[in-house]
N, C-alpha and C positions, 0 to 999 in steps of 0.2 A: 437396351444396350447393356450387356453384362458387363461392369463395372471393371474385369480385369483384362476388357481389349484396350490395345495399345494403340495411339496416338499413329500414323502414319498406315494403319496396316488396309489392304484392298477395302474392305467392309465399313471404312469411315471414312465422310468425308471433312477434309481440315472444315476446325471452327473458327467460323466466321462472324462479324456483325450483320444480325439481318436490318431491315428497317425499322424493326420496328423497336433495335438495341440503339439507333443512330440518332444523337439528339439527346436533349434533356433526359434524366434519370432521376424520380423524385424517391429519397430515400424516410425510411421512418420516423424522422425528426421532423420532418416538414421541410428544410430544407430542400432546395431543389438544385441537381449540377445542371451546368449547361455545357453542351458541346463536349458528352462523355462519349470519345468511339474506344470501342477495344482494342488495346494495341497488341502487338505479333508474341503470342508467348514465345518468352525468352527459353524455355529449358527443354532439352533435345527432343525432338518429336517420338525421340523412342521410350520416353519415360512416361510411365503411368497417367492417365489422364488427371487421376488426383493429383499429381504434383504439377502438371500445366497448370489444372486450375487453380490450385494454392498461390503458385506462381503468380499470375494475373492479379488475385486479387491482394495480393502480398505488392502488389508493385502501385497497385490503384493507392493504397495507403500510404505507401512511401511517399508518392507523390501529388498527396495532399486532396484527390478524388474522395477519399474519404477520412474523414477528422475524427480526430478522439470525439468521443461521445455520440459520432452518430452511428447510427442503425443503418445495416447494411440491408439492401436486398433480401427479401423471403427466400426461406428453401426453394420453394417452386418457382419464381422468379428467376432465381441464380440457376436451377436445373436447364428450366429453358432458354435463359441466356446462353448456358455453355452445350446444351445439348444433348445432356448426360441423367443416369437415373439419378436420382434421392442418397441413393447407399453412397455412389464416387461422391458425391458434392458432400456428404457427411465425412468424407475422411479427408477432403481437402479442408471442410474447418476445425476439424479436431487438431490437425498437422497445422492451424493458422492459431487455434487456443493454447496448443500445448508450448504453441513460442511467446504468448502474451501478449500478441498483437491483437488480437481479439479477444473479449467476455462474451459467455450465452447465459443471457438471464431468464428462467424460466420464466414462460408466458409473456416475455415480453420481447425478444429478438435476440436477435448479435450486434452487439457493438464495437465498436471500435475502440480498444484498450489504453490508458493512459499511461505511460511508462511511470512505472512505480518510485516514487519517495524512496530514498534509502534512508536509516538512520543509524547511525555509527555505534559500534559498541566494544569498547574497549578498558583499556584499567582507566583511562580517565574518561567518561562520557562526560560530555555536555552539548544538552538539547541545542538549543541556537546556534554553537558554532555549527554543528553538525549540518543542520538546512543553510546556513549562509555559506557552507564551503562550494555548494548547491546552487548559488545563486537564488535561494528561494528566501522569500517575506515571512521570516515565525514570530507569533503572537501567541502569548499567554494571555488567560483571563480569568481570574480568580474567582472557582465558585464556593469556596464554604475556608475559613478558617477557623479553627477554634483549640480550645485544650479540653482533654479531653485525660480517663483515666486508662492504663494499659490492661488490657483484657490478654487472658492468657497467652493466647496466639503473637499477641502485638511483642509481649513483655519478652517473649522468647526468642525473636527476631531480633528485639534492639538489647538483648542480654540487659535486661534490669527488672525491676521487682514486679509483679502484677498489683495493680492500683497506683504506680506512680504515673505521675501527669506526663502527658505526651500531646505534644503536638500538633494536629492535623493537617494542612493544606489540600485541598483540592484543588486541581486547576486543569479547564478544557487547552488544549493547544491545536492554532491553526499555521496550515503554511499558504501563502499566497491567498488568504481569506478560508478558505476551505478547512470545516474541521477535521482533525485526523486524531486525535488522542488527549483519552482523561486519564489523569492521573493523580493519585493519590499518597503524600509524602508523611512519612509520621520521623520525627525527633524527639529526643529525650529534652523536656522544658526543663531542668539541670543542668544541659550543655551551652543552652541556648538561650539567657534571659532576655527579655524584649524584644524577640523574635517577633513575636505578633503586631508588634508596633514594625516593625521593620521590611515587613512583610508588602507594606504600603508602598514602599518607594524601590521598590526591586521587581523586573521580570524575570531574571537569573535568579533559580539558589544558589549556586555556585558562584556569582560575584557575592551575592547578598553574605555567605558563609565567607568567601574570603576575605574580604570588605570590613566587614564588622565585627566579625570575629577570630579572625588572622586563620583561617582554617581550610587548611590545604584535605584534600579527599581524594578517593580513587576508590575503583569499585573491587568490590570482593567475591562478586556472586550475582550470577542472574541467571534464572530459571524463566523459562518460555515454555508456554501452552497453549494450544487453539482455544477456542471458547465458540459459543455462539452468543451475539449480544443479547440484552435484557431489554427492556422498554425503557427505562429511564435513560441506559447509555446510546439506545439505536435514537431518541431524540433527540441525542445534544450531537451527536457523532451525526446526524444525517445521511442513518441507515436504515436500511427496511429490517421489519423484523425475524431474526432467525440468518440475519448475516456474519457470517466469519469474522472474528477480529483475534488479534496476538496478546497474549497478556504477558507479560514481565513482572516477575518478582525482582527487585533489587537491592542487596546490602551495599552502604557505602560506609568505609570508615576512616579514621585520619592515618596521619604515618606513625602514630603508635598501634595500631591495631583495633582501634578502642571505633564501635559503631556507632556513628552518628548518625544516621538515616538508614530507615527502612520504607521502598517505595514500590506500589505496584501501577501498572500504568497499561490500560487498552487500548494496543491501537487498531486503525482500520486495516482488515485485511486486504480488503480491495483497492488500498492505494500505497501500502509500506510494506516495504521489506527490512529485514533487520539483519544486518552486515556485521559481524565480528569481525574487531584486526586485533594481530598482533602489536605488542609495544617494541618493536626490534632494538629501542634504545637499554631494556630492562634487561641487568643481568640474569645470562640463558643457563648458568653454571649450575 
């Protein structure tokens, strides 16, 4: 069937469930539905058969036939469910990826996409609020602090001398158990004594900074880049290797001007998106 006959016309006949679509449908996960019949495409019988069948299987998801993380039907399978060549049913899921309803992971299937994490970025970010506005569970977990001396690149970031002491934190962060981002915070140990003690009893640095050291922050700069992940971060991220993640540079400083942190932070790209707003309250003049 050549791909750009229409839906309705003499030479096709409407598609149907046969017997052997009626019943149980065992999808890639192992999971099995019960009692899947094809319901009546919804979009006009004159429009392309790719968009019927986008359509169809855009509605099975909605309506919970198939869940985030499972694997839908093989190409071939879906061809002969719907009746159609290989070429239609590839631009019905390309038209079902390019909406994010769907991933195709090489060698491994299509799945069913999970609505992406947002995280907020503005003049004043903060990680937590950002997932609890979300309704989502965020967890830090400290993996390395230490002091450490400023190497050229660091020293030039946090404007101060190379070799003076600086800071480190490292810390994985998860939402709803799930990791999503490491990050890495460097401070001038000048601004900040006892930090390293203090560091124990804080998942916030931003309470921790305003708490202990009366220090209000806001951001000044954040630079974004793709990457592909490394081996160390694709095992603590629980990614495979050579997957997508976003990197973030970030300066923060007080309301004099003066930097107080400099932080870069990777997150997953398969499950975050990174949303800038405006402050509409900051004078626009």
């Amino acid at each position: 069937m050549a791909s750009g006959r229409r839906a309705g016309s003499s030479s096709r006949r409407p598609w149907s469930a046969s017997p052997a679509h009626q019943g149980a449908v065992t999808i890639g996960l192992g999971r099995r539905i019960g009692n899947v019949l094809p319901s009546v495409l919804e979009v006009s019988e004159a429009a392309p058969l790719y968009l019927q069948i986008a359509s169809e299987l855009r509605r099975n998801i909605q309506n919970a036939v198939y869940r985030v993380g499972d694997r839908l039907p093989t190409e071939s399978e879906l061809s002969a469910r719907f009746g159609v060549n290989r070429h239609t049913l590839r631009r019905a899921v390309e038209l079902l990826r390019h909406e994010g309803l769907i991933r195709v992971d090489r060698g491994r299937g299509t799945f069913v996409a999970a609505a992406p994490i947002s995280y907020a970025i503005g003049r004043r970010v903060r990680y937590n609020q950002s997932f609890k506005a979300q309704g989502y569970r965020s967890q830090t977990q400290r993996l390395r602090i230490a002091e450490i001396p400023a190497d050229d690149g660091l020293a030039n970031q946090l404007q101060i001398a190379a070799g003076e002491p600086v800071i480190l934190l490292e810390r994985l962060g998860r939402v709803d158990a799930m990791p999503i981002s490491l990050s890495s915070s460097y401070f001038p140990s000048n601004l900040f004594p006892g930090l390293l003690a203090h560091c124990d009893r804080y998942d916030s640095i931003s309470q921790m900074l305003e708490q202990e050291y009366g220090c209000d922050h806001m951001r000044y700069r954040t630079r974004i880049s793709a990457h592909i992940v490394d081996s160390r971060d694709a095992r603590l991220l629980d990614l495979p290797l050579n997957a997508p993640i976003l990197k973030t540079e970030a300066i923060n400083v007080n309301p004099q001007g003066q930097v107080i942190e400099y932080g870069v932070t990777r997150f997953r790209g398969d499950r975050m998106e990174l949303v800038f707003e405006n402050d509409l309250s900051a004078d626009c003049s």
